[in-house]
BAMAR-377878 format. One line per field, with one value per residue (C-alpha): x, y, z. Coordinates in steps of 0.1 Angstrom, whole numbers, always signed. Layout:
N
c1 X ... .
c2 Y ... .
c3 Z ... .
***
This chain:
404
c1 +646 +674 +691 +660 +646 +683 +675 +644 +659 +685 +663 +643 +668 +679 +649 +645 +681 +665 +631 +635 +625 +599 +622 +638 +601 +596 +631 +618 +585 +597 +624 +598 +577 +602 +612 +577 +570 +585 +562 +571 +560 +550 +538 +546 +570 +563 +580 +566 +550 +532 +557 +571 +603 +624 +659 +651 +659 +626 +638 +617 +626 +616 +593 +614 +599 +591 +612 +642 +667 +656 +664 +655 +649 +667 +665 +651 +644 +661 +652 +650 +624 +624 +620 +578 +584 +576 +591 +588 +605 +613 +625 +604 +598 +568 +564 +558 +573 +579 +581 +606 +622 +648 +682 +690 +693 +662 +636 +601 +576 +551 +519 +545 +559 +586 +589 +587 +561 +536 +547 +522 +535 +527 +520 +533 +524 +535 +536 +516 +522 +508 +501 +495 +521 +514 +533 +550 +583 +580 +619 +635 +650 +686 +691 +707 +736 +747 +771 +795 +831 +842 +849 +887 +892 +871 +889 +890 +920 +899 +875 +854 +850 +822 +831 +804 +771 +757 +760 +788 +781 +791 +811 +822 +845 +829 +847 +842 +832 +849 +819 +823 +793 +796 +764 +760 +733 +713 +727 +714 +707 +731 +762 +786 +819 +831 +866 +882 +908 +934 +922 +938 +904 +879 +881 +861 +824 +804 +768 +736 +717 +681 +649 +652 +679 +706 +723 +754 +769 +753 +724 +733 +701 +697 +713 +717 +754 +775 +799 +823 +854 +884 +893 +883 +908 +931 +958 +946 +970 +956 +974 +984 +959 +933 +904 +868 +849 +810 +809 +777 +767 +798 +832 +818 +793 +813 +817 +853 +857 +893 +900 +916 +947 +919 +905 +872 +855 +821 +800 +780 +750 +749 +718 +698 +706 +729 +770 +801 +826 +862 +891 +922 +945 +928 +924 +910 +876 +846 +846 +810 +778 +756 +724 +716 +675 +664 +683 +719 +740 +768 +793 +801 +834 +852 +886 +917 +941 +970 +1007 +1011 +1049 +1066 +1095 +1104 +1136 +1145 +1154 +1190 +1198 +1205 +1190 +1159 +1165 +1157 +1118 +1098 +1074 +1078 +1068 +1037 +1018 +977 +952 +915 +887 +854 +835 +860 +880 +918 +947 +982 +1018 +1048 +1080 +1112 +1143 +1160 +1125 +1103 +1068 +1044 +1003 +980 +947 +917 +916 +894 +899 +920 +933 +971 +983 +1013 +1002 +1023 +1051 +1077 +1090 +1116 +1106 +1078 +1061 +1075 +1060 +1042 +1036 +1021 +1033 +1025 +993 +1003 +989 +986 +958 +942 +932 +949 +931 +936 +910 +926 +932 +969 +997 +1008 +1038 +1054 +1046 +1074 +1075 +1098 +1103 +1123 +1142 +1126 .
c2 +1249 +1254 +1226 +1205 +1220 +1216 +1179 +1177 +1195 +1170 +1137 +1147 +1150 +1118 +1105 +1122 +1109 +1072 +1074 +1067 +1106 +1101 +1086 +1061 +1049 +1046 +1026 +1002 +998 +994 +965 +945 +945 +933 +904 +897 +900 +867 +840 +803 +769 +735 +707 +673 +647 +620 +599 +590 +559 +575 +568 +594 +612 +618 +638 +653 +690 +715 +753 +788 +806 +843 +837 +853 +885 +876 +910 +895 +872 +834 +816 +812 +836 +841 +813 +825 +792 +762 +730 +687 +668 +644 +610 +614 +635 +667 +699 +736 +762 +793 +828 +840 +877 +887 +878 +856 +822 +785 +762 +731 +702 +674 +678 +707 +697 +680 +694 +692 +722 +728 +711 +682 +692 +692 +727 +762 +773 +745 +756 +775 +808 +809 +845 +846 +878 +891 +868 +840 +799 +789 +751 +718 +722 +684 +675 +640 +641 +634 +625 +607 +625 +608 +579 +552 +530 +504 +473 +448 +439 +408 +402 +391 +422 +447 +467 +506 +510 +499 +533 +532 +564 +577 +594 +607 +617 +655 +667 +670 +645 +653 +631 +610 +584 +560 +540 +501 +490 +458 +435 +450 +472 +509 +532 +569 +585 +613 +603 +620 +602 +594 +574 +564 +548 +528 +529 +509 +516 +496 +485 +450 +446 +449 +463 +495 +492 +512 +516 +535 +555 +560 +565 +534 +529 +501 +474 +463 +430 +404 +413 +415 +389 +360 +331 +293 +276 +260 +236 +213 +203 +209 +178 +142 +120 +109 +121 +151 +189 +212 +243 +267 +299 +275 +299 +290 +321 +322 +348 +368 +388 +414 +413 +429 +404 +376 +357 +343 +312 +298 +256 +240 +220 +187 +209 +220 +253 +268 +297 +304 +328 +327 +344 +328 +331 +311 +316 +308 +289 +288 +286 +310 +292 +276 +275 +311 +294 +287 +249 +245 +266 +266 +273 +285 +285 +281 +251 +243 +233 +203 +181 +202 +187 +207 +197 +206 +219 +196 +213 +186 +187 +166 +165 +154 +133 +123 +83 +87 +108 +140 +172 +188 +211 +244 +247 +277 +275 +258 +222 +219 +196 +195 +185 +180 +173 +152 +188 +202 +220 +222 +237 +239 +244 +253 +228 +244 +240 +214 +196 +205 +216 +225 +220 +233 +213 +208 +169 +154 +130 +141 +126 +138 +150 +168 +194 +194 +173 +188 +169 +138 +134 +113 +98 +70 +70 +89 +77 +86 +62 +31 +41 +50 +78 +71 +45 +56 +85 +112 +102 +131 +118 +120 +84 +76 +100 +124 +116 +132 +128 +115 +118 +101 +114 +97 +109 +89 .
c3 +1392 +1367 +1371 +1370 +1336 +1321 +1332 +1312 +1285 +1282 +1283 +1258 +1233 +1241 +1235 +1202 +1189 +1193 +1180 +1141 +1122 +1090 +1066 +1088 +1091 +1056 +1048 +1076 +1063 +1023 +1040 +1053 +1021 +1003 +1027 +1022 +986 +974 +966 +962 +937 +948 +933 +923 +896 +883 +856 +821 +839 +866 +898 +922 +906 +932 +927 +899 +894 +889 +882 +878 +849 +840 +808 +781 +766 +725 +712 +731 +716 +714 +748 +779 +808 +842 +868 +902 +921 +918 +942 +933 +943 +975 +979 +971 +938 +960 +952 +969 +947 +972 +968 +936 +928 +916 +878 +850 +850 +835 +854 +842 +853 +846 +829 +818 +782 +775 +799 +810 +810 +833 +825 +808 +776 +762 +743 +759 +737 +748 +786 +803 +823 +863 +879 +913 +932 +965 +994 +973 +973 +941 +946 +930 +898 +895 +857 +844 +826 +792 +790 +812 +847 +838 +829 +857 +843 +863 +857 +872 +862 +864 +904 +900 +890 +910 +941 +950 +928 +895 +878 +848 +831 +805 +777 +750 +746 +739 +772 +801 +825 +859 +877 +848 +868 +890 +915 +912 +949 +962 +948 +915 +908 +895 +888 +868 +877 +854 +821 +793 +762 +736 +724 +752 +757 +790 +796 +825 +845 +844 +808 +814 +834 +805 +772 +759 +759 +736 +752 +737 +765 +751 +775 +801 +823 +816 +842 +825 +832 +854 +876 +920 +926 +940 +918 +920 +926 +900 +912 +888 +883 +857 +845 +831 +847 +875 +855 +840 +847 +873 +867 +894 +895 +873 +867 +854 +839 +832 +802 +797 +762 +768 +783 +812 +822 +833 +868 +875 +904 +910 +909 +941 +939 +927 +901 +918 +915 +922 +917 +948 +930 +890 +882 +857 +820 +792 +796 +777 +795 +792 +818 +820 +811 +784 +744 +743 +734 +746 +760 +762 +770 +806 +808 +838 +856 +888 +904 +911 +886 +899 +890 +859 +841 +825 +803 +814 +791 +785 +772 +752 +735 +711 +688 +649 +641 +608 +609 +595 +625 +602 +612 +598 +568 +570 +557 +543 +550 +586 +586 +605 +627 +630 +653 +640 +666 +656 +651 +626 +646 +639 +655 +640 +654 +637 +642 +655 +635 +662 +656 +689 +688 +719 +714 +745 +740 +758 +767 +740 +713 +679 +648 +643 +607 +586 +565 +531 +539 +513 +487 +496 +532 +540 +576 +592 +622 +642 +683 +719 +739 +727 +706 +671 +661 +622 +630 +661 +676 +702 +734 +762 +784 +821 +821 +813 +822 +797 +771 +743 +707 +689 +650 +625 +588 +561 +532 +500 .
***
């Protein structure tokens, strides 16, 4: 009987060790309250325009109390919408709240304004969802630039970075992809700068980020081809690496095609619009302007540029005198268009021209030298015209002065 009551005994106070006393109870109790206590936000984004805003970044903030400091309260929930402009803010203690959204600098109040004190405060008790917070940004969610470098140059070892504006933007280098493109996304407004890396790919490009998003360069769309050649003759120079660029309003809006060893190029998809050509290398300007629309652009001809030398002599076989300034030689095209080149000291002078028609003429021949002649081939050049027109192989310009 002993031994069975010391049995008993013993059980019980096993028992009693795992059955939680009074205030175990109560910490239990107050834990699941509190797991339970926490309400959440949903509602909906849309943009100024009406459409879904999806990624954008809607927060819960503590409404400040009025005797406190100006600023805002704590954050408590932070989410970003999904691909519909949805948005479930989780987490929130009971309290008093504004509910905002977009970038962090320029933000959106809940019903859709833009100051706190047009915001309206949302109570969120225990356990509660407090649905349909349905509001429209009245800025922009960040604006999306986008742009193309010219496509010679793009690869994954070129980078364009953004310097600028009012607020940090996060990432600020973009990697160019192989076809060229780069995007930022949530930009906030204000006064940019586009830097490339290496800069020998484009020069600096000052943009101005406002309320609309910006595609820089030339549009990825469907386009027409543009097929030509460089060239107006048999006989005109087709220089290793030849390239033919399409230039848009900027640097950075350009389309690049290389020449074959005839002189041919083409541009499978140029989207519609008006572009300066020119061709690297080249006179530096443009040699004509295409406008593009909706049908193929062929047999484009293009002039090549012809290194055209030459040399002075004076006719008593003494050498030039020494000059300042440098005796020079002029070529004038029908539209006014001159270019100049300074004669060496042993007499020899290089031009690069785009094949066209020129007259040929000294520019202040000094006293006691005058022209004798002045040839290209067998065309003399104080009567006629400079023809480069791909027809006749290419010869020197020979020049003879005489004393008086």
């Amino acid at each position: 009987m002993r031994a069975l009551l010391r049995t008993a005994t013993m059980m019980l106070a096993a028992l009693a060790q795992n059955t939680p006393g009074p205030q175990t109870a109560v910490e239990t109790l107050r834990g699941n309250v509190q797991a339970n206590s926490k309400g959440a936000a949903t509602g909906l984004i849309r943009t100024r325009e009406g459409n879904p805003a999806s990624g954008v970044r809607v927060a819960a903030f503590v409404v400040p109390d009025p005797k406190e400091p100006a600023g805002g309260g704590a954050l408590v929930s932070l989410t970003e919408t999904d691909s519909a402009g949805h948005y479930r803010l989780e987490n929130i203690p009971p309290g008093n709240y504004f509910i905002q959204a977009g970038l962090i600098d320029f933000p959106t109040f809940y019903p859709g304004v833009a100051a706190m004190t047009g915001a309206t405060n949302i109570w969120i008790t225990p356990g509660a969802l407090v649905s349909g917070l349905d509001f429209a940004l009245t800025r922009p969610p960040g604006i999306r630039i986008t742009g193309r470098i010219p496509l010679t140059s793009a690869g994954t070892a070129v980078t364009v970075r953004m310097t600028g504006g009012s607020a940090a933007l996060q990432p600020n280098i973009a990697q160019v992809r192989p076809d060229g493109s780069f995007e930022f996304l949530r930009v906030a407004p204000g006064n940019y700068t586009l830097i490339v890396n290496p800069a020998t790919v484009a020069p600096n490009l000052p943009i101005v980020v406002n309320d609309t998003d910006i595609d820089l360069g030339l549009p990825t769309g469907p386009g027409v081809k543009v097929s030509g050649v460089v060239g107006t003759g048999p006989n005109s120079p087709h220089a290793a690496g030849q390239k033919v660029i399409l230039g848009g309003s900027s640097a950075w809006s350009q389309l690049a095609a290389g020449t074959d060893a005839a002189g041919r190029f083409e541009f499978p998809k140029v989207p519609a619009g008006s572009y300066a050509v020119t061709t690297i290398p080249g006179p530096g300007t443009p040699l004509t302007t295409l406008v593009v629309a909706d049908r193929d652009v062929t047999g484009l001809t293009l002039p090549a540029t012809v290194e055209l030398s030459g040399h002075v002599a004076l006719s008593d076989g003494s050498i030039l005198p020494l000059l300042s300034p440098a005796l020079m030689i002029s070529v004038r095209r029908s539209n006014g268009t001159t270019l100049s080149t300074a004669i060496r000291s042993e007499g020899a002078f290089r031009l690069p021209l785009p094949e066209g028609v020129y007259r040929v003429e000294f520019d202040n021949l000094p006293a006691g030298l005058m022209l004798k002649s002045l040839t290209y081939g067998s065309s003399d050049l104080t009567n006629s015209p400079l023809k480069l027109d791909g027809a006749s192989p290419i010869v020197d310009i020979r020049v003879m002065l005489e004393r008086r």
